[in-house]
NUKOL-51069 format. One record per atom (N, C-alpha, C, O): residue number from 1; atom name; x, y, z. Coordinates in steps of 0.02 Angstrom, whole numbers, plus 50000, padded with zeros to 5 digits. Example, Ala and Ser with C-alpha at 12.3 -4.5 7.8 and 13.67 -1.06 7.14 Angstrom:
<pts>
+-----+----+-------+-------+-------+
|   i | at |    px |    py |    pz |
+-----+----+-------+-------+-------+
|   1 |  N | 50660 | 49716 | 50390 |
|   1 | CA | 50615 | 49775 | 50390 |
|   1 |  C | 50660 | 49835 | 50390 |
|   1 |  O | 50712 | 49834 | 50423 |
|   2 |  N | 50642 | 49888 | 50354 |
|   2 | CA | 50684 | 49947 | 50357 |
|   2 |  C | 50645 | 50002 | 50394 |
|   2 |  O | 50670 | 50057 | 50402 |
+-----+----+-------+-------+-------+
</pts>
This chain:
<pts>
+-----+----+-------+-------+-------+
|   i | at |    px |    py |    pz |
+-----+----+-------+-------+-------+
|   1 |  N | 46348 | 46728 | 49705 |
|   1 | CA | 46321 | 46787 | 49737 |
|   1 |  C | 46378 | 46832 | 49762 |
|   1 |  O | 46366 | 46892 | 49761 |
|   2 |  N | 46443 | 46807 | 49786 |
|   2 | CA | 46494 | 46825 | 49811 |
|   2 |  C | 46523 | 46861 | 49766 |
|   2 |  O | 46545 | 46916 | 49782 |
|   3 |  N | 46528 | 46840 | 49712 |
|   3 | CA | 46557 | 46889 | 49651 |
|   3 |  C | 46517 | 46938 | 49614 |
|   3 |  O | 46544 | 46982 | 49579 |
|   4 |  N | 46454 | 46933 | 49620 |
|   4 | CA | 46392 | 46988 | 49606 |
|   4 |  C | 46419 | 47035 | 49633 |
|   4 |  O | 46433 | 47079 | 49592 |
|   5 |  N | 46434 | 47048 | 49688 |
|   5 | CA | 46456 | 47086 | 49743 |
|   5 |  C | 46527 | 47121 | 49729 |
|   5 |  O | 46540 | 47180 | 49715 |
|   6 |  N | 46560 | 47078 | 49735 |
|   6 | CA | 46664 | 47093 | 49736 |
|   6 |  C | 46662 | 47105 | 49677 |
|   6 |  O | 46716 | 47135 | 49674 |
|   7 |  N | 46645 | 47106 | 49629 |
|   7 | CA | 46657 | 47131 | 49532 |
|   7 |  C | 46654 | 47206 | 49525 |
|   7 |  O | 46698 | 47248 | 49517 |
|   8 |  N | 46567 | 47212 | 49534 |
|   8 | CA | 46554 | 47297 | 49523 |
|   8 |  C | 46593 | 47320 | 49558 |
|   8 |  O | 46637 | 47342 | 49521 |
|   9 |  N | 46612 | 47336 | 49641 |
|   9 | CA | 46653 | 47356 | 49687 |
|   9 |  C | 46725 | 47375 | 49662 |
|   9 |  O | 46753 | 47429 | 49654 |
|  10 |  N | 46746 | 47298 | 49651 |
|  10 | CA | 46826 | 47310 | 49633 |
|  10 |  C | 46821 | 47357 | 49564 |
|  10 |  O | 46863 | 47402 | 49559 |
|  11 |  N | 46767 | 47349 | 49504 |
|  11 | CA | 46778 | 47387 | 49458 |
|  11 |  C | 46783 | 47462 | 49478 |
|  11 |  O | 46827 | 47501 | 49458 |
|  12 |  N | 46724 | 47481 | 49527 |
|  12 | CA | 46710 | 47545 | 49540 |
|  12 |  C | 46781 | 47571 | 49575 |
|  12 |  O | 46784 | 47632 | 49582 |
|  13 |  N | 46835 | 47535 | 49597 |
|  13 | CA | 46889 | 47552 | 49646 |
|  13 |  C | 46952 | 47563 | 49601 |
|  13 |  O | 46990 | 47612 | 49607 |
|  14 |  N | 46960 | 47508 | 49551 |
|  14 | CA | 46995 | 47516 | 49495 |
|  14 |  C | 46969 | 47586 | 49446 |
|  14 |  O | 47016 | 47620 | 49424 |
|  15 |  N | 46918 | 47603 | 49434 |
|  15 | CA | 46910 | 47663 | 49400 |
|  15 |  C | 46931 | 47713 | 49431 |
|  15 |  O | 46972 | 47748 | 49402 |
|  16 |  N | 46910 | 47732 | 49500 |
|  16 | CA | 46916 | 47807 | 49535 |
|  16 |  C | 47012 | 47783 | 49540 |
|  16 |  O | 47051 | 47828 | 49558 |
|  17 |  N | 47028 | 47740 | 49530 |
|  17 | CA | 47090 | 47730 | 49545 |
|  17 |  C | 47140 | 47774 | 49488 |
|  17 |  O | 47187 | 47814 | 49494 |
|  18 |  N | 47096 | 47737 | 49421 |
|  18 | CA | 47131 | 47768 | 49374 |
|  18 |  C | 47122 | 47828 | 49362 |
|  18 |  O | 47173 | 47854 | 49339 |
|  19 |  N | 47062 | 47877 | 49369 |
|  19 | CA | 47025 | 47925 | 49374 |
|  19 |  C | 47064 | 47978 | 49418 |
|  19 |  O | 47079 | 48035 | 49404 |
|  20 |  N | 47077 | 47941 | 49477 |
|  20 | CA | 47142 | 47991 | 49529 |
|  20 |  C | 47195 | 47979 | 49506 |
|  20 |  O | 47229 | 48013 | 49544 |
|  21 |  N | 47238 | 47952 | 49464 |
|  21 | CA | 47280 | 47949 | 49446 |
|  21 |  C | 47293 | 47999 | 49416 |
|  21 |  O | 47332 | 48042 | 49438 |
|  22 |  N | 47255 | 48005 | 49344 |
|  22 | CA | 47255 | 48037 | 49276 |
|  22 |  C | 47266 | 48108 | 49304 |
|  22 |  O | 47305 | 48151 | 49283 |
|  23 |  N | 47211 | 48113 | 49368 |
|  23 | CA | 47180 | 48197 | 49395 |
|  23 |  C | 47239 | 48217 | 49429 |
|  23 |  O | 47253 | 48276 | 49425 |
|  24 |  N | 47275 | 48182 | 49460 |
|  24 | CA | 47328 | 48203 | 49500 |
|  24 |  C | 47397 | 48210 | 49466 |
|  24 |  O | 47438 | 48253 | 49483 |
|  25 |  N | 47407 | 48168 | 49420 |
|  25 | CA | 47487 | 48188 | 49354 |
|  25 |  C | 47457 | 48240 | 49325 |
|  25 |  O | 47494 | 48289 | 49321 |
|  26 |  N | 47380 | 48250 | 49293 |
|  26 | CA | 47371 | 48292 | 49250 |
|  26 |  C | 47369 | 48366 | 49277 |
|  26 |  O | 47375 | 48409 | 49234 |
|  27 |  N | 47361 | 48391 | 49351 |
|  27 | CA | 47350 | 48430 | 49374 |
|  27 |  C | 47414 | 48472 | 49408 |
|  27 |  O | 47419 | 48529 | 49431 |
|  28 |  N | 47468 | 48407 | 49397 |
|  28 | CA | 47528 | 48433 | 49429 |
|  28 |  C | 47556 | 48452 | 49365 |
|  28 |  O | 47604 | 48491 | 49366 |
|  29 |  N | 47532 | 48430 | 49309 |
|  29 | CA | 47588 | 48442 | 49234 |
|  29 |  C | 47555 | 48519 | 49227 |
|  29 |  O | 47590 | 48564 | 49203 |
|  30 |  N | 47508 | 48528 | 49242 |
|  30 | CA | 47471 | 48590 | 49224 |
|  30 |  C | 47494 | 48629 | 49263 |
|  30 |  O | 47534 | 48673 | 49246 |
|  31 |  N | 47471 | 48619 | 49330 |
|  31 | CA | 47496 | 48679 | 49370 |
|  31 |  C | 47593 | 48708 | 49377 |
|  31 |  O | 47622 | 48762 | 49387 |
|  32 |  N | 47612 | 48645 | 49365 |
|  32 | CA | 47701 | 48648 | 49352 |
|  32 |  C | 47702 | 48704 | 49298 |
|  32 |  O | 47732 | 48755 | 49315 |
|  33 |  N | 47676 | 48703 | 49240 |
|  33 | CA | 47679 | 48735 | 49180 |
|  33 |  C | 47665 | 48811 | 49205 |
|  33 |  O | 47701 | 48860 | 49196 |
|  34 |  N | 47589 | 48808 | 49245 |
|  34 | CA | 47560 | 48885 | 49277 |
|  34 |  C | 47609 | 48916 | 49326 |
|  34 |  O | 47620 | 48976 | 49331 |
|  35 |  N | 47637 | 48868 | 49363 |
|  35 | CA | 47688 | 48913 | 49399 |
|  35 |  C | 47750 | 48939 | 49353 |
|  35 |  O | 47772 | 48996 | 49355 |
|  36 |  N | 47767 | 48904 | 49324 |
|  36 | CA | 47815 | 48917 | 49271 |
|  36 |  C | 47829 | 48986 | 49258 |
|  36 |  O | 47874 | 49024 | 49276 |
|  37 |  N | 47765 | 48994 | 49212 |
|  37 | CA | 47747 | 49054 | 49159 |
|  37 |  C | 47732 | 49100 | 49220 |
|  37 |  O | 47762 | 49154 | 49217 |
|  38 |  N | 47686 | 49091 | 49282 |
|  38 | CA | 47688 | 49155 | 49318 |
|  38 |  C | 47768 | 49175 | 49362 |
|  38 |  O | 47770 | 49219 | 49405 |
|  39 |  N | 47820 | 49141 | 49345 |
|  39 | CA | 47879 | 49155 | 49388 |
|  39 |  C | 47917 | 49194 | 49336 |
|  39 |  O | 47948 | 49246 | 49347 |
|  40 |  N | 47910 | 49152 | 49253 |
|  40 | CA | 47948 | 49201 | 49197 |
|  40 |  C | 47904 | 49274 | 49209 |
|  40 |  O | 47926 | 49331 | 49221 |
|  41 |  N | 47852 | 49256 | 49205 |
|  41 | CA | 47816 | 49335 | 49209 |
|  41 |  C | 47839 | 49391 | 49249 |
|  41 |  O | 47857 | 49447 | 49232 |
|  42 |  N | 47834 | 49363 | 49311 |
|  42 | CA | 47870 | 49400 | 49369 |
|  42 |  C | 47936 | 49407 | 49378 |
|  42 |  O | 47953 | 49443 | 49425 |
|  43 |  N | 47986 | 49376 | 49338 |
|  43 | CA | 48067 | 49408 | 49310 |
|  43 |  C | 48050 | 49449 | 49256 |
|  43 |  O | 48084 | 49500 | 49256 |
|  44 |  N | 48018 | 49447 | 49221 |
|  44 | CA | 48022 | 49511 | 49165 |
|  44 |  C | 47970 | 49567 | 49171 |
|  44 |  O | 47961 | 49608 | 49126 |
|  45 |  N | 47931 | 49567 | 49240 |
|  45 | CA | 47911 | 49633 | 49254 |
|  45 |  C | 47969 | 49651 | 49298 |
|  45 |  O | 47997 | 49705 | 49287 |
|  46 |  N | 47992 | 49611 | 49351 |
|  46 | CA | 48069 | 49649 | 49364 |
|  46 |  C | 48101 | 49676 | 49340 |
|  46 |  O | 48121 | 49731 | 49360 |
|  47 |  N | 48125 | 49636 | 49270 |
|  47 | CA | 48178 | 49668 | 49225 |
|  47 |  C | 48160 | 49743 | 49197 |
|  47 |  O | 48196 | 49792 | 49187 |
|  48 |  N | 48112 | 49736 | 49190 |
|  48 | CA | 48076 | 49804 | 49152 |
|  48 |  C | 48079 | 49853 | 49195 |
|  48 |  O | 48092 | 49910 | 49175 |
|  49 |  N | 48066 | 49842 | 49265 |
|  49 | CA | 48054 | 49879 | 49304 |
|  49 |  C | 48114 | 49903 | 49333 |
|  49 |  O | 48120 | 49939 | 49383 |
|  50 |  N | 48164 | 49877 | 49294 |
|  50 | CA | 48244 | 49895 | 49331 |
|  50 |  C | 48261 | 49945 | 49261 |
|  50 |  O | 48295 | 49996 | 49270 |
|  51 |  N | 48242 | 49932 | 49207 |
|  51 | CA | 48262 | 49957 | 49150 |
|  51 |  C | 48221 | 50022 | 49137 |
|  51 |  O | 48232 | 50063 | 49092 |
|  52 |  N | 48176 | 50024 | 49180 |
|  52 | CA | 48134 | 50107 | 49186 |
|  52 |  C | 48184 | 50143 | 49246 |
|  52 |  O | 48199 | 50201 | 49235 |
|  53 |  N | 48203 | 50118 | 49295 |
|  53 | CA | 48240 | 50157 | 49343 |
|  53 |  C | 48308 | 50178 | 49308 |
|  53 |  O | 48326 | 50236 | 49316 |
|  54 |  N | 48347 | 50135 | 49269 |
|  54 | CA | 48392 | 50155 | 49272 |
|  54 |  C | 48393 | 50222 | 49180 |
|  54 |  O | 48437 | 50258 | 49157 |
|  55 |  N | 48316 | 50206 | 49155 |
|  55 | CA | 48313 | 50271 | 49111 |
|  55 |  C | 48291 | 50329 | 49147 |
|  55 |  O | 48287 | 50381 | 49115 |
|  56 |  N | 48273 | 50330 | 49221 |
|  56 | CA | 48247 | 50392 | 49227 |
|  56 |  C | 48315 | 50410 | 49278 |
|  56 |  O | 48319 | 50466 | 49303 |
|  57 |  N | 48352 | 50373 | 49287 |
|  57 | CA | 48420 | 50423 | 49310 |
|  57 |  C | 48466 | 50420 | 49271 |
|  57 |  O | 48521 | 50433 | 49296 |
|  58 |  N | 48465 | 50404 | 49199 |
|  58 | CA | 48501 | 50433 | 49156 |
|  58 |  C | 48479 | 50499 | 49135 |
|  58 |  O | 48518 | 50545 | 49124 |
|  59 |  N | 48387 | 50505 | 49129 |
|  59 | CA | 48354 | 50566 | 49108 |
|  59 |  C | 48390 | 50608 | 49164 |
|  59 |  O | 48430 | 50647 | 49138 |
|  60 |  N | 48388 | 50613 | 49230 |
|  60 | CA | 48392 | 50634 | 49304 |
|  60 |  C | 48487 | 50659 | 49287 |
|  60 |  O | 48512 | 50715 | 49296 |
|  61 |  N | 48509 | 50619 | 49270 |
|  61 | CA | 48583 | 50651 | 49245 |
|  61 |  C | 48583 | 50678 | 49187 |
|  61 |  O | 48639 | 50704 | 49193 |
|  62 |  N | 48562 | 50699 | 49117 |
|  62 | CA | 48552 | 50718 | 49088 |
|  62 |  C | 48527 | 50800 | 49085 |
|  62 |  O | 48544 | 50848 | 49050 |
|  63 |  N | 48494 | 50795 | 49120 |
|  63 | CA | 48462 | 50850 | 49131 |
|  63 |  C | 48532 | 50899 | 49161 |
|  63 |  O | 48556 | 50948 | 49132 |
|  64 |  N | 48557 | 50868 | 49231 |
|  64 | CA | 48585 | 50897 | 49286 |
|  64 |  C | 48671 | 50931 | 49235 |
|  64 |  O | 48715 | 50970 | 49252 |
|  65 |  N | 48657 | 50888 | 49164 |
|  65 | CA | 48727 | 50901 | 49144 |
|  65 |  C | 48700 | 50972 | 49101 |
|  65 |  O | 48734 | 51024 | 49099 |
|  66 |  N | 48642 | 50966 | 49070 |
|  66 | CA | 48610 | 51025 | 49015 |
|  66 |  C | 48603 | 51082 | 49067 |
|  66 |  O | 48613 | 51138 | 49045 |
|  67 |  N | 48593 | 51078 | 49108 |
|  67 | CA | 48568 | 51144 | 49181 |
|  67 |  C | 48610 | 51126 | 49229 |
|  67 |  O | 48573 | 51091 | 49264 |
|  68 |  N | 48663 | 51126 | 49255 |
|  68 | CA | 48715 | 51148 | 49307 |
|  68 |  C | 48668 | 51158 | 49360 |
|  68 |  O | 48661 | 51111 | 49398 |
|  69 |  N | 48633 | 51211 | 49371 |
|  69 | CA | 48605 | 51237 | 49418 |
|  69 |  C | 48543 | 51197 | 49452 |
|  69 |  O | 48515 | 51205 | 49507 |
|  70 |  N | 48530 | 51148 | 49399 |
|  70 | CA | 48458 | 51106 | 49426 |
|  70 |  C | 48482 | 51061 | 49497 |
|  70 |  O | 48537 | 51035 | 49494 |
|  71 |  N | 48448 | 51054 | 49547 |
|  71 | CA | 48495 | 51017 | 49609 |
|  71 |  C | 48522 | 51058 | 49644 |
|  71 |  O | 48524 | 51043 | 49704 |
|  72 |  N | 48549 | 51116 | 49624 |
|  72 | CA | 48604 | 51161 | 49684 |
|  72 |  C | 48553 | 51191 | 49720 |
|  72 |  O | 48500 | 51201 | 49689 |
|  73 |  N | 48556 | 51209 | 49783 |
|  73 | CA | 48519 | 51235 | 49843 |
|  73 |  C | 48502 | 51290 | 49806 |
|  73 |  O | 48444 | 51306 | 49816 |
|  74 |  N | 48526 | 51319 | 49775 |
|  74 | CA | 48493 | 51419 | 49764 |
|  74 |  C | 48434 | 51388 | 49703 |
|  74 |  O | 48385 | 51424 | 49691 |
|  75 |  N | 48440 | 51328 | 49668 |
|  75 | CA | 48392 | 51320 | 49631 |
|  75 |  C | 48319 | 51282 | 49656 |
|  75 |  O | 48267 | 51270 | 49626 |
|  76 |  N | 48339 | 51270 | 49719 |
|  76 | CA | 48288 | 51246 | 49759 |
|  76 |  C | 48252 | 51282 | 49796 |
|  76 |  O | 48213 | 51250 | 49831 |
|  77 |  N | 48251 | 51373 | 49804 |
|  77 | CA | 48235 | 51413 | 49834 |
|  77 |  C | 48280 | 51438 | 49907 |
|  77 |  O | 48254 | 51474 | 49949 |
|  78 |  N | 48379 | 51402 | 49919 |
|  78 | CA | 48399 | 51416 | 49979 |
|  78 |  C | 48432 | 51477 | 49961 |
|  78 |  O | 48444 | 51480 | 49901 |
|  79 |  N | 48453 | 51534 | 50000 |
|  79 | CA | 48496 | 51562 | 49995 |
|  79 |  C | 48551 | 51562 | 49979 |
|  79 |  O | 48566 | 51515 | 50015 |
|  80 |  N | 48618 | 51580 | 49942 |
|  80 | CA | 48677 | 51576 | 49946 |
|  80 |  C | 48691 | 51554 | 50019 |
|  80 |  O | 48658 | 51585 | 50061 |
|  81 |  N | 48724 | 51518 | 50038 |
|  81 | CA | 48756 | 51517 | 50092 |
|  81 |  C | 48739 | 51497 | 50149 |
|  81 |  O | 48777 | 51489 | 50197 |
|  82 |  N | 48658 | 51485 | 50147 |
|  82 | CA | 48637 | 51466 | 50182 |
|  82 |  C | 48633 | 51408 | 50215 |
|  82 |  O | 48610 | 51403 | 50272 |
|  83 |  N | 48655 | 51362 | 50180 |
|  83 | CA | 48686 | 51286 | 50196 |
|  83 |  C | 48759 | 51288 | 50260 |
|  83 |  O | 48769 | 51248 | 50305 |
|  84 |  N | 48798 | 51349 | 50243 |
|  84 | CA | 48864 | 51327 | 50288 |
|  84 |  C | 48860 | 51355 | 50350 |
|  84 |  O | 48904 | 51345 | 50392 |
+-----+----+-------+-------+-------+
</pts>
């Protein structure tokens, strides 16, 4: 009668055993992987996002070399002279 008892039990303890096992390596291999890919992700929207700044102040110098005047106070609406 004693073992009627202690059999199913221990089986049922040994399963969720193995059951938490499997769930807990398998969930860390997964999520290891998900952090992974969302950290590469988030260096190469950086990167990109450094590689748009530094085209729009090449455009931003580009310009300033084709037009002299783009940037200087009289092209901004100041007076001659009005700066000193």
């Amino acid at each position: 009668m004693f073992w009627q008892i202690v059999v199913p039990f221990l089986s049922a303890a040994v399963g969720m055993a193995i059951v938490g096992w499997l769930w807990t390596f398998g969930a860390q291999n997964y999520l290891g992987k998900y952090l992974a890919k969302k950290a590469e992700n988030l260096a190469t929207h950086q990167d990109i996002q450094k590689l748009v700044d530094q085209v729009r102040e090449t455009e931003r110098v580009k310009s300033e070399i084709a037009d002299p005047h783009v940037g200087s106070p009289t092209s901004m609406g100041h007076k001659e002279g009005a700066l000193r």
